[in-house]
Each structure stands twice: as structure tokens, then as C-alpha cells.
Backbone as CSV, one residue per row, in Angstrom:
resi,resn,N_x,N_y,N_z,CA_x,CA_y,CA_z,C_x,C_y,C_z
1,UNK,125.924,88.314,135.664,127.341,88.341,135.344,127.678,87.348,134.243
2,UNK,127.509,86.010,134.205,127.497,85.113,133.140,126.769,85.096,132.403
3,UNK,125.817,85.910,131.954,125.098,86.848,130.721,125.714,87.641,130.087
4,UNK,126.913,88.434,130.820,127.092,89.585,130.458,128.868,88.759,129.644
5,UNK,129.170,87.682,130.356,130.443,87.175,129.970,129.934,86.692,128.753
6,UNK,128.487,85.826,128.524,128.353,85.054,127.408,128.491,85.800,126.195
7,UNK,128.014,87.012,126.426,127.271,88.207,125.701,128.818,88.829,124.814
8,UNK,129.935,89.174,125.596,131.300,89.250,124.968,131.976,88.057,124.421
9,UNK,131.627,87.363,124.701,132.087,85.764,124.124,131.255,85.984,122.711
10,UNK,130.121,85.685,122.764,129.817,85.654,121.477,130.062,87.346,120.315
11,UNK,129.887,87.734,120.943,130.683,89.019,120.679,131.826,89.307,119.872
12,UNK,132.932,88.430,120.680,134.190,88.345,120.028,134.569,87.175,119.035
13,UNK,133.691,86.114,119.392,133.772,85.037,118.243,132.886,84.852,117.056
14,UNK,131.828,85.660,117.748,130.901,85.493,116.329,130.477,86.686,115.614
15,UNK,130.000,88.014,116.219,129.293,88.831,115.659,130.339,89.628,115.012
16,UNK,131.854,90.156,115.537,132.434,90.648,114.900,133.566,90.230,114.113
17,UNK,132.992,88.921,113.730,133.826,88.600,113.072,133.163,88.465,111.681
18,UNK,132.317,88.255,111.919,130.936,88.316,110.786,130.526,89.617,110.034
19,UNK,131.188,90.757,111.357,130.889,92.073,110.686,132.208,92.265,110.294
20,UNK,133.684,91.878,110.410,134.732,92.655,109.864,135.245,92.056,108.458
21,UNK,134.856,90.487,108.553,135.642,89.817,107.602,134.964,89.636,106.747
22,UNK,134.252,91.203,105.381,133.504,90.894,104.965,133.890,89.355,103.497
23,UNK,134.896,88.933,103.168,135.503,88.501,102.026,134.923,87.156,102.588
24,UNK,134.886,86.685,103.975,134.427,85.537,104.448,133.139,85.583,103.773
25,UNK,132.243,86.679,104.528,130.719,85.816,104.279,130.854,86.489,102.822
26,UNK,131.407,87.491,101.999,130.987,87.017,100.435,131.353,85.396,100.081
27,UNK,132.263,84.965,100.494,132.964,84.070,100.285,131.892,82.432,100.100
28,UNK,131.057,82.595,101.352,129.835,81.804,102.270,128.572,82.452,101.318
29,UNK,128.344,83.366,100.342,127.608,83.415,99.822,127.641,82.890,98.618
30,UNK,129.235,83.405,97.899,129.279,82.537,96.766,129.065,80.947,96.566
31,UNK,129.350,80.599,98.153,129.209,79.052,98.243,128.164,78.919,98.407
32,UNK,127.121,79.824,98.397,125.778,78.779,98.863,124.710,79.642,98.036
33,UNK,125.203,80.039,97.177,124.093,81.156,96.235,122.651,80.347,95.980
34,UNK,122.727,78.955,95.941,121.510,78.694,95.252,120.586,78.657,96.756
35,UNK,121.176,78.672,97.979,120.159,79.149,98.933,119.742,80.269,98.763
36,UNK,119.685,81.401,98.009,119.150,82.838,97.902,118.490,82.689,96.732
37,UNK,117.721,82.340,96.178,117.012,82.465,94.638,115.412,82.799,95.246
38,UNK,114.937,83.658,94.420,113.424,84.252,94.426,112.931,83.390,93.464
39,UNK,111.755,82.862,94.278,110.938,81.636,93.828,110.312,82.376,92.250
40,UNK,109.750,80.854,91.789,109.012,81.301,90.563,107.968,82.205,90.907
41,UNK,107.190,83.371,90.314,106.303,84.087,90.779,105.869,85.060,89.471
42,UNK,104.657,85.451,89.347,104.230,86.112,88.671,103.651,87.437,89.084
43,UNK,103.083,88.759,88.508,102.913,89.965,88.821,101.592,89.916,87.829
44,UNK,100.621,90.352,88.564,98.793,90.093,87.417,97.828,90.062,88.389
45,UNK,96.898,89.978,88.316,95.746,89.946,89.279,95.098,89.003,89.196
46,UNK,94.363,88.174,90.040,93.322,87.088,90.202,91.970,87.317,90.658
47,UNK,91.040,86.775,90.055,89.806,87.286,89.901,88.743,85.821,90.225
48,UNK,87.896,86.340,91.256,87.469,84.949,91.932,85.932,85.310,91.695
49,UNK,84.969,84.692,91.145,83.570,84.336,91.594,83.123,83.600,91.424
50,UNK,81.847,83.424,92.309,81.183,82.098,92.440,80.329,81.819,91.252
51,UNK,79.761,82.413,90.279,78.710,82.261,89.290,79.819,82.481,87.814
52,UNK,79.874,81.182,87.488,80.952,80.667,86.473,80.031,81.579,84.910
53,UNK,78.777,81.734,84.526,78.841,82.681,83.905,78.963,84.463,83.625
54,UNK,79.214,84.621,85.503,80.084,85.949,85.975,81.270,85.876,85.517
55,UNK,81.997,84.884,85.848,83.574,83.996,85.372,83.671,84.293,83.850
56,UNK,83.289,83.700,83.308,83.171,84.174,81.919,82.693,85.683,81.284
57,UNK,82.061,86.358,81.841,82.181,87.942,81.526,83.333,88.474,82.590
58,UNK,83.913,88.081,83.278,85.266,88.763,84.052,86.603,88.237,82.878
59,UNK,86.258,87.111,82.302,87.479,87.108,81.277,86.969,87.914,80.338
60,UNK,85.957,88.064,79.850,86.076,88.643,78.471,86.418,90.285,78.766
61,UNK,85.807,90.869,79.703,86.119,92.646,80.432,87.645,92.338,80.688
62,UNK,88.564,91.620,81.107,89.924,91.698,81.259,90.663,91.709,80.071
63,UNK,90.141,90.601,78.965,90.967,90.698,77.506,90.596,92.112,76.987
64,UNK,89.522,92.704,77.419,89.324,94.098,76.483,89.989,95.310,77.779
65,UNK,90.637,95.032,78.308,91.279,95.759,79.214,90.428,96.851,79.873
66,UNK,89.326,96.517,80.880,88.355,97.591,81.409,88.783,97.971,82.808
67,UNK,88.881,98.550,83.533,89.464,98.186,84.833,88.606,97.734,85.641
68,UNK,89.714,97.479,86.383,88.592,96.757,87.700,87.329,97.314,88.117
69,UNK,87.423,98.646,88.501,85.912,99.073,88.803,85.040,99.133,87.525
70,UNK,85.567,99.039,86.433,84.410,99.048,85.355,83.736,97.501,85.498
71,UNK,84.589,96.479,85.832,84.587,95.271,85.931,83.680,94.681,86.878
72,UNK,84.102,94.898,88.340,83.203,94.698,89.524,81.697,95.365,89.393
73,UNK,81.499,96.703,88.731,80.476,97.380,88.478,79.495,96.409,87.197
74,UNK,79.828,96.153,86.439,79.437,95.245,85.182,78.989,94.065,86.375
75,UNK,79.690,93.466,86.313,79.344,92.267,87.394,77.975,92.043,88.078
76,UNK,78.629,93.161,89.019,77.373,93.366,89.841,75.759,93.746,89.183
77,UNK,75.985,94.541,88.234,74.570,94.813,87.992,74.007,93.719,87.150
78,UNK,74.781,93.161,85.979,74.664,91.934,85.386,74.277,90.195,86.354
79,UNK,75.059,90.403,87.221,74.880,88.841,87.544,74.382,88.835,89.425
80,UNK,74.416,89.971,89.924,74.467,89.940,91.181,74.791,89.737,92.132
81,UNK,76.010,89.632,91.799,77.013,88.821,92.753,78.425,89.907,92.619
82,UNK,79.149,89.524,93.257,80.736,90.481,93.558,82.218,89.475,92.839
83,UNK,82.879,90.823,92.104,84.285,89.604,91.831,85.559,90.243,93.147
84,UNK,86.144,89.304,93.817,87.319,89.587,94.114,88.334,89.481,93.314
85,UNK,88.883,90.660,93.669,90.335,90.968,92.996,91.445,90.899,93.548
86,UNK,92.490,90.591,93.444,94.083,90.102,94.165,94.976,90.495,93.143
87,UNK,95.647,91.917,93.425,96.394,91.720,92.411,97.741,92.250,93.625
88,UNK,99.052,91.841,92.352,100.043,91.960,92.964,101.339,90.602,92.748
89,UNK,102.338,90.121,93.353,103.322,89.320,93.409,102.667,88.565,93.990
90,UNK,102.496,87.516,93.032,102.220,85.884,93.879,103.198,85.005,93.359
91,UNK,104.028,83.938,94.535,104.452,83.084,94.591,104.653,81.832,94.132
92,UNK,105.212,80.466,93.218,104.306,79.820,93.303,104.005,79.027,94.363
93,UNK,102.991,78.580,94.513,102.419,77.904,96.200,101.664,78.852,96.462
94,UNK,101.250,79.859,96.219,100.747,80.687,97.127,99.276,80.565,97.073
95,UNK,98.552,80.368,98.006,97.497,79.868,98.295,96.080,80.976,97.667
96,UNK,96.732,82.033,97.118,95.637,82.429,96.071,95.769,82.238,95.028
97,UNK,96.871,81.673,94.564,96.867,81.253,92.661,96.116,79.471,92.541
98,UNK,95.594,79.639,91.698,94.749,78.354,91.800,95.958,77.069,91.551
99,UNK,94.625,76.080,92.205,95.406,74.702,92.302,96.355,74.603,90.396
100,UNK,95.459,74.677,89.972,95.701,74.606,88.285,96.461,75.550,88.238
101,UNK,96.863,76.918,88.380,97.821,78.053,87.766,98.864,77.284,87.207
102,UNK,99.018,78.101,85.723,99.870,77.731,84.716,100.789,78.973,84.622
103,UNK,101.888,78.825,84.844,102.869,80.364,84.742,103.452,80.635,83.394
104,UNK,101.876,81.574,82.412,102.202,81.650,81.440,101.601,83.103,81.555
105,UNK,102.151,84.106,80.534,101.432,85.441,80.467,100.560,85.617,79.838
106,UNK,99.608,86.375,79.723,98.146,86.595,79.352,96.920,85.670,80.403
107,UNK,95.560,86.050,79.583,94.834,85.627,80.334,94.405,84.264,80.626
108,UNK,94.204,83.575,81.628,93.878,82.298,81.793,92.550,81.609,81.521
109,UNK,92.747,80.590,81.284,91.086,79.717,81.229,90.850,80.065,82.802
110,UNK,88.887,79.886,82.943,88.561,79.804,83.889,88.749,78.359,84.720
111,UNK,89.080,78.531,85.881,89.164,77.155,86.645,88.305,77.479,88.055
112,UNK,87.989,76.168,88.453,87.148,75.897,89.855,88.224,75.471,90.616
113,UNK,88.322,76.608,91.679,88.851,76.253,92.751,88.126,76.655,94.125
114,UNK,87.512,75.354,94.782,86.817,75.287,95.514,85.662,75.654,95.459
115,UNK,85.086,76.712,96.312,83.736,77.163,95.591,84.022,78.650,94.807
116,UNK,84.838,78.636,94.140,85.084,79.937,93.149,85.150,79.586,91.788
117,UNK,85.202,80.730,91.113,85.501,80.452,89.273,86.444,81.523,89.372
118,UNK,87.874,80.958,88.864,89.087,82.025,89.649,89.363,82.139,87.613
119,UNK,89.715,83.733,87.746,90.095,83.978,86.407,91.806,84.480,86.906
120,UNK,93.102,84.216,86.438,93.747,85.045,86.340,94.959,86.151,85.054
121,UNK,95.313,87.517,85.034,95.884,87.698,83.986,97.018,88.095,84.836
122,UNK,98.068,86.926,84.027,99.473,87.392,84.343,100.026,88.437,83.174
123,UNK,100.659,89.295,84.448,101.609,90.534,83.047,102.676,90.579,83.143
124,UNK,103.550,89.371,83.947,104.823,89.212,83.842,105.098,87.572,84.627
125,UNK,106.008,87.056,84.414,106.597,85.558,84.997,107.531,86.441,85.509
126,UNK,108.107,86.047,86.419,109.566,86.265,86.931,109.975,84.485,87.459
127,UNK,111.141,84.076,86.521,111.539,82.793,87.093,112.324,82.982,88.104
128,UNK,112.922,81.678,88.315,114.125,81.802,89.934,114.933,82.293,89.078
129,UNK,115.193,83.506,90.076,116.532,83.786,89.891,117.463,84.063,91.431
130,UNK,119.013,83.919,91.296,119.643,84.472,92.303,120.251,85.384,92.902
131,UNK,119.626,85.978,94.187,119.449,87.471,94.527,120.526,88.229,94.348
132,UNK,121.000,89.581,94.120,122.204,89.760,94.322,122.809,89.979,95.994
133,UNK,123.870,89.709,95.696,124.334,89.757,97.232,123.939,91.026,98.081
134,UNK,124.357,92.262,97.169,123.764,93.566,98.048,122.194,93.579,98.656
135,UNK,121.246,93.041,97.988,119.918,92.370,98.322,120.045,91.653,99.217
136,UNK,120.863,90.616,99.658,120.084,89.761,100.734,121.575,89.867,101.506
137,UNK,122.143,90.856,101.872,123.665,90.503,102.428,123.428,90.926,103.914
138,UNK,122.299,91.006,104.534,121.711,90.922,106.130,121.081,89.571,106.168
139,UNK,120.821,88.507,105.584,120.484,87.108,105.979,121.508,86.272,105.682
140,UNK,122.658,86.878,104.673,123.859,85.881,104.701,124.792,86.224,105.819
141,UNK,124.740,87.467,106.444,125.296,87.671,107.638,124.721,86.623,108.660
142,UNK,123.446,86.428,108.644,122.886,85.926,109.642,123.107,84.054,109.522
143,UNK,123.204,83.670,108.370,123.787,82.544,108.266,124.795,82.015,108.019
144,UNK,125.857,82.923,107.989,127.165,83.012,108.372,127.640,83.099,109.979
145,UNK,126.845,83.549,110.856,127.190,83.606,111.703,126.608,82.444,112.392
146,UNK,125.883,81.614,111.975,125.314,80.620,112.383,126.390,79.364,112.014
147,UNK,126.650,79.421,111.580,127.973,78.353,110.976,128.894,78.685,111.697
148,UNK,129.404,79.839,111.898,130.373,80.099,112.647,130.169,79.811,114.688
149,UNK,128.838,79.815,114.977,128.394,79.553,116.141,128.502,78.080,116.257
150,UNK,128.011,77.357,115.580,128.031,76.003,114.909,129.485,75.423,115.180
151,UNK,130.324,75.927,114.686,131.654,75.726,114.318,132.068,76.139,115.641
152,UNK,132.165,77.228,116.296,133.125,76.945,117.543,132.377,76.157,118.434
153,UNK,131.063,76.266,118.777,130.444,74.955,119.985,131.359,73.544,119.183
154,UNK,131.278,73.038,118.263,132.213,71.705,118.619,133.299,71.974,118.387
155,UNK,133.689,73.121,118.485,135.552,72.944,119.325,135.491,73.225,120.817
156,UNK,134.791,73.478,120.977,134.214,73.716,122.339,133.986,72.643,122.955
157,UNK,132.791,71.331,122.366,132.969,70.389,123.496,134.020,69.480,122.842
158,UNK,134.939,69.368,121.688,136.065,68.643,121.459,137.093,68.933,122.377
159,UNK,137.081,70.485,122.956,138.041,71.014,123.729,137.733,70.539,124.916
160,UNK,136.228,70.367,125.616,136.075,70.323,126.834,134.838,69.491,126.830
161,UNK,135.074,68.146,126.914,134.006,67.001,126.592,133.057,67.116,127.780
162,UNK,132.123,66.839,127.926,131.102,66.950,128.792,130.924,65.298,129.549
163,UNK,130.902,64.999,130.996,130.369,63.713,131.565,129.467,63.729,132.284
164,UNK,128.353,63.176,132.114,127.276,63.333,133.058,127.742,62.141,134.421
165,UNK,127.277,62.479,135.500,127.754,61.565,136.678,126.015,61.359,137.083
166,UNK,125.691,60.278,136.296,124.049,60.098,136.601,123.772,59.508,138.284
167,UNK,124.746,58.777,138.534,124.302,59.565,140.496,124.090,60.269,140.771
């Protein structure tokens, strides 16, 4: 029963108010836009092997644009060994762009990271930018309503102070 009371309580103070008053949370977004920005990140592939003069024929097959399987195939019969490939949106931080990654486009010097010779070619930067609201307007709901939960608990215990009777 006091599940089911809590459950309309928050109900009526938080969720639909979050869903009707949309001018509020635009309002809570315009105020807090720089919490929504898409990190620095690039779009390119990263190219990892262990035999640094493999490393060096994986850059030179990428500047002459071969694809990957022409690439991994070359590799292999040449040096005997395998390249991994990662391609896709990486982050920065993201624990496959090397310690060194420089967020510049085209192809990179080879670098040692860890026991690899990581080549990568970026084909686009994307800097921060800030999302548009139609994009992220289900997590500003969600942190709008968190403020607003926020906000009535201390009128709540301002309204109705709490005493512990430690006997």
C-alpha cells in the first residue's frame, strides 16, 4: 500500500510534471547545455602489430589506400604475423587510440603502445560539440526530474524536520 502511495506521489510531483511542462526542461537544458557536448572523437581505423617492420608496411599499404584484406593478406605472407584492425568512432580516452594519439587527419607515425606498433588513419576529427536538444531530450528529462526530486525532498524535510530519539 505505501508503494503504491509513494508511486502516485512521485507521479504527481515529479514524472508528470517533467512530461507536461515541456518549456521547463527546455528551459534546464538551455541552462546546462555544456553538460550535453560529444566528446572530442575521431572516425578512421587503428592498426596494431607486434613486428614494427610489419608497422611500417601497414603505413605504407594505408597511404596507398589498399584495403584491409589486401593489407592483413600482405602482412601475413610478408612478415608472419597478423594486423588488428579497429575501425570506427573512437573517443578521446578511449583505450584503443594510443597513449600518443594526436587528433589530426591523415595517417599517423607509428607508435609503441605496449607490446604493439599501433598505426592509425583518421578520416575525420569531430570536436566537442553541443548535442541538439531533440538528440538527447530523454536524459534531460531524466535530469530534470532529478532536480526536481532533489528539490521537493528538502521542502519536505524543511516542512517536516526529522528527530531521532536515540533511546
Amino acid at each position: 500500500r505505501e508503494g503504491i502511495l509513494l508511486f502516485n506521489l512521485m507521479e504527481k510531483e515529479i514524472w508528470s510534471k517533467s512530461k507536461t511542462d515541456t518549456l521547463a526542461v527546455k528551459s534546464y537544458y538551455e541552462t546546462h547545455k555544456e553538460d550535453y557536448k560529444k566528446q572530442l572523437s575521431m572516425t578512421g581505423l587503428i592498426a596494431s602489430v607486434t613486428n614494427k617492420k610489419a608497422a611500417k608496411q601497414v603505413k605504407r599499404l594505408l597511404s596507398q589506400n589498399m584495403t584491409i584484406e589486401e593489407i592483413k593478406k600482405s602482412i601475413k605472407n610478408n612478415y608472419n604475423t597478423s594486423v588488428i584492425f579497429d575501425m570506427g568512432v573512437f573517443n578521446k580516452g578511449s583505450e584503443k587510440l594510443p597513449k600518443a594519439y594526436k587528433f589530426k587527419e591523415g595517417i599517423s607515425e607509428i607508435t609503441k603502445d605496449d607490446n604493439y606498433y599501433v598505426v592509425t588513419r583518421t578520416d575525420q576529427v569531430h570536436l566537442p560539440t553541443i548535442i541538439p536538444f531533440e538528440e538527447i531530450k530523454g536524459r534531460v528529462i531524466n535530469d530534470y526530474q532529478q532536480v526536481l526530486e532533489a528539490n521537493w525532498l528538502k521542502e519536505l524535510k524543511a516542512k517536516y524536520p526529522v528527530t531521532i530519539n536515540n533511546n
